[in-house]
N, C-alpha and C positions, 0 to 999 in steps of 0.2 A: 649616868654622868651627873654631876654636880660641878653646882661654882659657884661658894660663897662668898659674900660681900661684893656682890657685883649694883652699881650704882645703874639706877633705872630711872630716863627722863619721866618726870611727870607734871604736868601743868608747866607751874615754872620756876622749879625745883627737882633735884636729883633724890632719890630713894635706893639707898641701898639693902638690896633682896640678897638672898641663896635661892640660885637659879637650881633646877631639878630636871633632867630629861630623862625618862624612863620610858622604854618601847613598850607600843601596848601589842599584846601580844597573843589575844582572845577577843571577841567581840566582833560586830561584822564589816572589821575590818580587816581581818588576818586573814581573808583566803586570798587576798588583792596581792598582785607583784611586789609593788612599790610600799614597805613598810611605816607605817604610823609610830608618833612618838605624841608622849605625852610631858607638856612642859609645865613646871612648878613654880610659881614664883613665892618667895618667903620672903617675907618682910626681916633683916639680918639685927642682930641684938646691938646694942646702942656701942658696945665696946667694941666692937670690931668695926665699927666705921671711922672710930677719932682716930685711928692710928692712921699717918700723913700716905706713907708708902704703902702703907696696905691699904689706901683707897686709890692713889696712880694707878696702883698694880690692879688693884678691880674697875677700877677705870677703861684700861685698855682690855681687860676680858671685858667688860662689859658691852664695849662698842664693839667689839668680835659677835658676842652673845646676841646684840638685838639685829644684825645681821641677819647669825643664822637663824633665827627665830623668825624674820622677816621671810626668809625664803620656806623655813619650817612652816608658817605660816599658807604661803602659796602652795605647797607643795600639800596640805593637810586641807588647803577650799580647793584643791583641782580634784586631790581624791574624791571630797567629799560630793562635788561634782558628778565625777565617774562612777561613785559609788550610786548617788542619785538616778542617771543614765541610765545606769548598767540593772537597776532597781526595778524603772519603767520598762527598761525592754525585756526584766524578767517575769514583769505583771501583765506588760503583751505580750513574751512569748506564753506563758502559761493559759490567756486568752486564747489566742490561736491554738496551742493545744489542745486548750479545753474544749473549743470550738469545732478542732479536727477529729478530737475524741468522740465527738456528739454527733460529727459527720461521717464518721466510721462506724461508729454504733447503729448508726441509721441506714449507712450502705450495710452496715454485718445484717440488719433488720430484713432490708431488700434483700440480699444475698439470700439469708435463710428461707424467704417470703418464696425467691424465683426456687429455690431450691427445692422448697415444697411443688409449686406449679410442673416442676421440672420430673418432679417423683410420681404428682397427677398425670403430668401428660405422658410419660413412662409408661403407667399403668393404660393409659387409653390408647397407647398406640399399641400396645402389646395385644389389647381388645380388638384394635384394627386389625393390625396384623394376624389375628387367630380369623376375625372375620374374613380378612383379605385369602386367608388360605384356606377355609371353605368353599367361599363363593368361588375362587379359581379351581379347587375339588370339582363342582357342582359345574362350572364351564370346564373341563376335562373332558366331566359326564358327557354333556352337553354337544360339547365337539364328536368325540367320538359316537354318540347317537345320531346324530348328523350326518357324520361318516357314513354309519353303517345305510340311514336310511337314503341319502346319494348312492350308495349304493346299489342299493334294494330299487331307488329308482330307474338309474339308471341299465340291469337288468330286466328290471320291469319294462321298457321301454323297448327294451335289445328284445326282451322274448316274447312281446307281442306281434311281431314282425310289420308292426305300424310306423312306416315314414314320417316323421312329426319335425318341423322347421319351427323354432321362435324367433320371433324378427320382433325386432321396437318399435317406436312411434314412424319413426324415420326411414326402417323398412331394411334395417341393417340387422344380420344375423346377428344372435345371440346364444344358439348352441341345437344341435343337428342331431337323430338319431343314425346310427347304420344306416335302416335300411331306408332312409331318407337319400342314400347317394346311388341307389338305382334309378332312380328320377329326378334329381336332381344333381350334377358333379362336382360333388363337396368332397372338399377335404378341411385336417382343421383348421388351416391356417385363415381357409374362409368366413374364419367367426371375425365378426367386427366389419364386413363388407355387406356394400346393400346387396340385395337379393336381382336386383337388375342388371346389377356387373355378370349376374352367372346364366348358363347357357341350358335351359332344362333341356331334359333330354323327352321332350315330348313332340308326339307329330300333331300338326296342324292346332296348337294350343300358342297362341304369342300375350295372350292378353293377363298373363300373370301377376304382374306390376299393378297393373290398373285393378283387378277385381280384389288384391289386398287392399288397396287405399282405398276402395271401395267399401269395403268393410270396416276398415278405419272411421270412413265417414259416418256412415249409414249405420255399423253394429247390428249391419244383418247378416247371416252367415249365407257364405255360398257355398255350394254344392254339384258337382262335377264330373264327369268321368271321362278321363284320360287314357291316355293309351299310349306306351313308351315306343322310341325303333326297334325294339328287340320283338314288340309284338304283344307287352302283357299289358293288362288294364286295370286302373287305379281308380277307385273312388276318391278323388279330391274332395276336402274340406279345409274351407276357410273360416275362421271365427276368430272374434276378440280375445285377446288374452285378460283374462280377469285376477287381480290379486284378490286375497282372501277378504281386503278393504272391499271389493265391489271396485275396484282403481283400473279403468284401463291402460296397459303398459303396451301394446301390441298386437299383433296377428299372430295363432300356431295355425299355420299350416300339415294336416297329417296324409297322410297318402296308405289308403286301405290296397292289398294288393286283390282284384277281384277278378282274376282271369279264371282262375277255375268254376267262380260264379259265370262267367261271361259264356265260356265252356257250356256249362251245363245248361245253361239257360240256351242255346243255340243247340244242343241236343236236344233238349226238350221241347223246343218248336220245332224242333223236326219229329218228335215222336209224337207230339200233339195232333199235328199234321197227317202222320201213316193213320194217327188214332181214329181221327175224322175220317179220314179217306175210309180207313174199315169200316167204320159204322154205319157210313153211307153203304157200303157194300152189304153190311150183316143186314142192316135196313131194309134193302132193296132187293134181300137173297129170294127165290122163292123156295128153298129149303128149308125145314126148320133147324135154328145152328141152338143149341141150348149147351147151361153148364150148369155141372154141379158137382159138387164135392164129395169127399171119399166115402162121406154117410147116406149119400144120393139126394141130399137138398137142394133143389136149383136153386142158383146164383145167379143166371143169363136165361133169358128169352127174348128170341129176336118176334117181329110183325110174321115171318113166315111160318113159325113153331104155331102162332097162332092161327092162322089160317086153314094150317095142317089137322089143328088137334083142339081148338076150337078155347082154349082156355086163355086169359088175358095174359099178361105178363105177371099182374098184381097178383094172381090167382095161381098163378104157375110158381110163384116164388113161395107159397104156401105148400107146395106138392111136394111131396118124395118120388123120386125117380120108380120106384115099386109100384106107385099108386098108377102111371102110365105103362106097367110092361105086365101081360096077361099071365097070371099065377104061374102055369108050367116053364113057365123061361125065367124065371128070376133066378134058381140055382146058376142056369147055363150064363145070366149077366153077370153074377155075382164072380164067376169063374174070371169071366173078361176083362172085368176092374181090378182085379188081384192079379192080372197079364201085364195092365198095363201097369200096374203100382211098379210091378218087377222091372218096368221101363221095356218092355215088350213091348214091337210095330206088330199093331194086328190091321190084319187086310178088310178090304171093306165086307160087310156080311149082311146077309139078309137077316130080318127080322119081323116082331110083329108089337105095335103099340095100340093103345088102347085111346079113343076118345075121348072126349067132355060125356059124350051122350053113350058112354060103355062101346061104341062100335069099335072091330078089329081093325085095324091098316098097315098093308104090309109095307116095310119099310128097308131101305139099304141106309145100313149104316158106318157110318168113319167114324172109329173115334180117337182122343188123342190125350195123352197125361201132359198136365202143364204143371209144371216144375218152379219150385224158387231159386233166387240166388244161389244156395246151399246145393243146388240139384237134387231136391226133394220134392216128390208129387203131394200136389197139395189140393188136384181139383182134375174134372174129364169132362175133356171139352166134345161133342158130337154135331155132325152133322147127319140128318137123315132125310131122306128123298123119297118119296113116294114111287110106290110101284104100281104097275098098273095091272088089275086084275088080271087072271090067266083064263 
């Protein structure tokens, strides 16, 4: 746009110029909405101003012209404003970008950093994990050897046919063999009760309670023998329970069964007894009672063999049965011990034996094959009696 000979105040005088407005239309101002112009002012050649109407006429553009140039004006400082504005908030944002760039670089930094720790501890847990399935390997093992030796003990305990109660400090069961309920009336539910809730089954024994706490106290074992209603009898034992620390946790009570000892031992004072009773008899016989064996060594001489035949006992167990029986009779003896071996009763017989001092004496004789268990003759037992000259 143009507009020649337009009159322009100045000081205090008029100028007439050729106005020029031309949009600018590159530079940093063209990416803005609101477009920019560029005004020209020309100083107008001296002939175009003398003419009268062709300065009215620029006259009234002119006061149009500084109008718009006034507002072209405001409207070119509000851009240049905005443009300002808009300037700063793009040199803080590109701060704060920069700034977030720098904080992102630094989280990317961290990120890759945990990444790595995250790849480390991947690796070590992996290491765990292999170790964690080992060791759980190794307690498998561990369990099932356990197993087997609960087991193994608990058999063991069943087939020694020994009664054994574990009781705690407090005197409450903590686990019972079998044959622990012929003496006492366990069942399992009685694990975790004291031992004084229950009812042994023993005669004349009440003081159960007291010589475990007893042992509790003292840590000296008692020792016992009991005797059930049924009739059989136990060696009782009380003792501390010891863990492998040397740590007292308790009493095991075991209960040995010893009626067949009881038994025998009560046979055997009875046969102790008949034994005495003989001896006194062999003792006191005035018979000679002698023994010897299948080769004719005495084994037995009584006081009366010696009276009879004059040799001690100590001196008789040195003899052979030959050495007392006069040469012509030893076939006919020999005969009689090969009767009896057959387990042959031979009737009593006369006979003739020989003294310490060689003299003859006629003699009746019993004799008798004594047998072992097996029913096998193992030895010939005689009695022989003096006869009296004819």
């Amino acid at each position: 746009m143009s507009c020649p000979g337009l009159r322009v105040k100045t000081n205090s005088h008029f100028t007439v110029v050729n106005l020029t407005i031309r949009p600018v239309i590159s530079g940093a101002g063209a990416s803005h909405e609101t477009p920019l112009y560029l005004v020209i002012l020309q100083e107008a050649p001296a002939t175009e101003s003398t003419n009268p109407e062709k300065l009215a006429e620029n006259w009234d553009i002119a006061s149009d012209a500084e109008a718009y140039i006034a507002a072209l004006r405001q409207d070119l400082q509000a851009k240049d404003e905005y443009l300002r504005a808009t300037h700063e908030e793009l040199e803080t944002s590109n701060e704060e970008l920069k700034s977030s760039n720098e904080e992102m670089q630094s989280v990317n930094e961290e990120l890759q950093s945990a990444n790595e720790e995250l790849e480390t501890s991947k690796d070590e847990m992996q290491s765990v994990n292999e170790e964690l399935a080992t060791v759980n390997t190794e307690l498998q093992t561990k369990v099932v050897e356990l197993s087997r030796a609960n087991n193994d003990m608990n058999n063991l305990l069943a087939g020694t046919g020994i009664g054994s109660v574990f009781v705690d400090h407090h005197l409450r069961i903590l686990r019972f063999t079998p044959d622990a309920s012929a003496v006492i009336s366990l069942i399992p539910s009685d694990v975790g009760r004291p031992i004084g809730h229950l009812v042994p089954n023993l005669v004349g024994y009440h003081s159960l309670v007291a010589d475990a706490q007893g042992v509790l106290d003292t840590l000296a074992i008692k020792e016992l023998d009991v005797q059930t209603q049924e009739g059989k009898s136990y060696r009782m034992r009380i003792q501390p329970y010891r863990t492998l620390d040397n740590v007292i946790e308790g009493v095991v009570l075991t209960f040995v069964d010893i009626t067949e000892l009881k038994q025998t031992e009560a046979a055997l004072r009875n046969a102790v007894n008949g034994l005495l009773r003989l001896a006194v008899v062999v003792r006191d016989a005035h018979d000679a009672l002698t023994v010897q064996d299948l080769d004719g060594r005495t084994i037995a001489w009584n006081p009366g063999a010696t009276r009879l035949y004059g040799w001690s006992e100590a001196e008789a167990r040195l003899l052979n049965v030959r050495e007392r029986i006069p040469q012509h009779l030893h076939s006919d003896e020999a005969a009689k011990v090969q009767a009896l071996v057959r387990a042959e009763i031979l009737a009593p017989y006369h006979t003739q034996r020989l003294t310490r001092n060689a003299a003859v004496v006629d003699v009746s004789v019993t004799a008798t094959a004594l047998v072992n268990e097996a029913g096998q003759p193992f030895a010939i037992a005689t009695t022989e009696h003096p006869l009296a000259p004819e």
